[in-house]
C-alpha positions as CSV (number, residue, x, y, z in Angstrom):
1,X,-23.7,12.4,14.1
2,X,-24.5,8.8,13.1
3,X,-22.2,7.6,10.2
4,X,-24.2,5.8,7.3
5,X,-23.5,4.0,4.1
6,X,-25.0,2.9,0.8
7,X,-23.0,5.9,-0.4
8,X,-20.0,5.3,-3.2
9,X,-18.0,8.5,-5.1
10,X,-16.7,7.4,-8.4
11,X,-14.1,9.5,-10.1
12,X,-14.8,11.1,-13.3
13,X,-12.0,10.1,-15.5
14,X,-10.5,13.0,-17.3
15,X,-11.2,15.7,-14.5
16,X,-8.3,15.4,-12.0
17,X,-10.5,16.1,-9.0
18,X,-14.3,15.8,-9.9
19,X,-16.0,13.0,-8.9
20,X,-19.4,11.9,-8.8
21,X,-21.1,10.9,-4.9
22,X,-23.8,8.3,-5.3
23,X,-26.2,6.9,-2.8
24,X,-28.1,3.8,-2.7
25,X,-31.2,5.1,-4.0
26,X,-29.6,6.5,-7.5
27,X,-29.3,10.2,-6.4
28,X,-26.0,11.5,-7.6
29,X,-24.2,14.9,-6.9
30,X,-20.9,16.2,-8.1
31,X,-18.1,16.3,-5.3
32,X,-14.2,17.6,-5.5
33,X,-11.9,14.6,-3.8
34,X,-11.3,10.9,-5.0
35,X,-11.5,9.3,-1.4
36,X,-14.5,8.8,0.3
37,X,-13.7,9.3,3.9
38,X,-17.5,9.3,5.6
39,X,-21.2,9.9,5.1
40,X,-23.2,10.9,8.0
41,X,-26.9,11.7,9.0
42,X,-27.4,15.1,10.4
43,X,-30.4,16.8,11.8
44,X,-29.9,19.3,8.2
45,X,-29.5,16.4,5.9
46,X,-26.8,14.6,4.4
47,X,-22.6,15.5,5.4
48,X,-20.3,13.9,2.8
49,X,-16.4,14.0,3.9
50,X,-14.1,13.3,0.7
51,X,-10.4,13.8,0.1
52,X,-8.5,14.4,-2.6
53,X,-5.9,10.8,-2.2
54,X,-2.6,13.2,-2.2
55,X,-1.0,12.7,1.5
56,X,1.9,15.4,0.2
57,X,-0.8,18.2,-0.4
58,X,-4.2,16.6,0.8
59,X,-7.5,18.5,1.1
60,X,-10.5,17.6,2.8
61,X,-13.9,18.8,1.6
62,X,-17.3,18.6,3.7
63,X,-20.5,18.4,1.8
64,X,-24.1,19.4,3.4
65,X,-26.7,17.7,1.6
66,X,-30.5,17.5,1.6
67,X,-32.3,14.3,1.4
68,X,-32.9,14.8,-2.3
69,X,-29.1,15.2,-2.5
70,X,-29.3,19.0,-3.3
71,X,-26.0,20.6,-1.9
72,X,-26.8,23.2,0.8
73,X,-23.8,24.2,1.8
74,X,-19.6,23.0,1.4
75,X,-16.3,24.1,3.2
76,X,-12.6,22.4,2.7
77,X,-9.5,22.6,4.8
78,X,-6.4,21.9,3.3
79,X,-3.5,24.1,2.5
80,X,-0.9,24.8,-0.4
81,X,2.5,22.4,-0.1
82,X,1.1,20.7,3.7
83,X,1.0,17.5,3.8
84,X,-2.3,15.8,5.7
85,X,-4.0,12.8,6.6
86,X,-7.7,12.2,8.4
87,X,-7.5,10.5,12.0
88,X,-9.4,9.9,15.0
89,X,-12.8,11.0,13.1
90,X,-15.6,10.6,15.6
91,X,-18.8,12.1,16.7
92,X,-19.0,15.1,18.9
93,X,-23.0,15.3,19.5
94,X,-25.5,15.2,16.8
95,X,-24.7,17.6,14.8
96,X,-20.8,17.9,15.2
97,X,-17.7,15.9,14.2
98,X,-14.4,15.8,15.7
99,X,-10.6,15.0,14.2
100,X,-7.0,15.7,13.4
101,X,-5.6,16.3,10.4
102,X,-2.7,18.5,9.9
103,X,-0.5,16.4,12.7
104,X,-2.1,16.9,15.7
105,X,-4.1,19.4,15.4
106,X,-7.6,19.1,16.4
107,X,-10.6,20.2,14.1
108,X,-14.4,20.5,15.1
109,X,-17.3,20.6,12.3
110,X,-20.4,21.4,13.3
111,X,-23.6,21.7,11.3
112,X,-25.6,24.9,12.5
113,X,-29.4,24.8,13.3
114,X,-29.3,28.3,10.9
115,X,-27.4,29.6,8.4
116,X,-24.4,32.7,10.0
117,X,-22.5,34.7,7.7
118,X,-19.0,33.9,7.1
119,X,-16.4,36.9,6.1
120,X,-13.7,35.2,3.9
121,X,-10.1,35.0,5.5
122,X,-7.3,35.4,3.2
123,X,-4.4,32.9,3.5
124,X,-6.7,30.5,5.6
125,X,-6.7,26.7,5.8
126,X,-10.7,26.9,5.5
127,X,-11.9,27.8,2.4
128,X,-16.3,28.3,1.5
129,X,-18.0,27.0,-1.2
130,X,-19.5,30.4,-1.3
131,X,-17.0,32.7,-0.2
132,X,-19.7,35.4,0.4
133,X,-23.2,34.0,2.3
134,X,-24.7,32.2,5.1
135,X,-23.5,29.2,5.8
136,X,-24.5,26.4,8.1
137,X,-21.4,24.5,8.2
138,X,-19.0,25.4,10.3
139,X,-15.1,24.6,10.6
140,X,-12.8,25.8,13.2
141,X,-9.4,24.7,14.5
142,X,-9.7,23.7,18.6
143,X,-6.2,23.5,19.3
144,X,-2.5,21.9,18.8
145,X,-1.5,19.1,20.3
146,X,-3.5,16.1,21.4
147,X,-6.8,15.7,23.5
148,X,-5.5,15.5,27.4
149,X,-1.8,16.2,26.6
């Protein structure tokens, strides 16, 4: 994935984590997270990364958009009390990202060519948009500890 900008996400002010993601032609969708970590071009559209600024109880949330800035699909990772921060983001092929955040653990996104069902999984760090549906984001957790070690 190629990262791109002309992209901003301004806060709203009275709703503690609704925020507004802008690009450079005018189109505007609504996003959860005050931080906008990256926007990159995918072969599906538009993925969005924001976060909500709390590095005691951070969440990330990935946004798949179409060109017209329609959201197509949206899953977050973050859990309850755990502190996180987003490192070592970087691109994985062209449609998949790569990165730590929960210490060293290492997390792959990858956006699918077409849409798979995703059962919900109680007390998980990955939480749908939909929690019932086909999805074509997909988030999973490669392993613990860092690349080569």
């Amino acid at each position: 994935m190629q990262r791109i900008s002309g992209y901003i996400i301004r806060p709203r002010g009275d709703e503690e984590l609704q925020s507004d993601l802008t690009s450079a032609h005018g189109l505007t969708a609504p996003v959860l997270g005050r931080v906008l970590e990256g926007v990159f071009s995918s072969g599906r559209g538009i993925l969005a990364i924001t976060s909500d600024g709390n590095p005691f109880e951070e969440s990330l949330h990935f946004y798949l958009f179409d060109s017209q800035m329609r959201p197509v699909d949206e899953v977050s990772l973050g859990q309850i009390y755990h502190s996180g921060m987003l490192k070592d983001l970087s691109s994985c092929g062209e449609d998949c990202l790569q990165f730590s955040f929960f210490g060293d653990e290492i997390w792959r996104l990858k956006v699918l060519g077409r849409s798979r069902m995703v059962l919900p999984r109680p007390f998980s760090s990955v939480r749908y948009g939909k929690t019932l549906g086909a999805h074509y984001l997909e988030l999973e957790r490669l392993a613990s500890g860092l690349a080569g070690a």
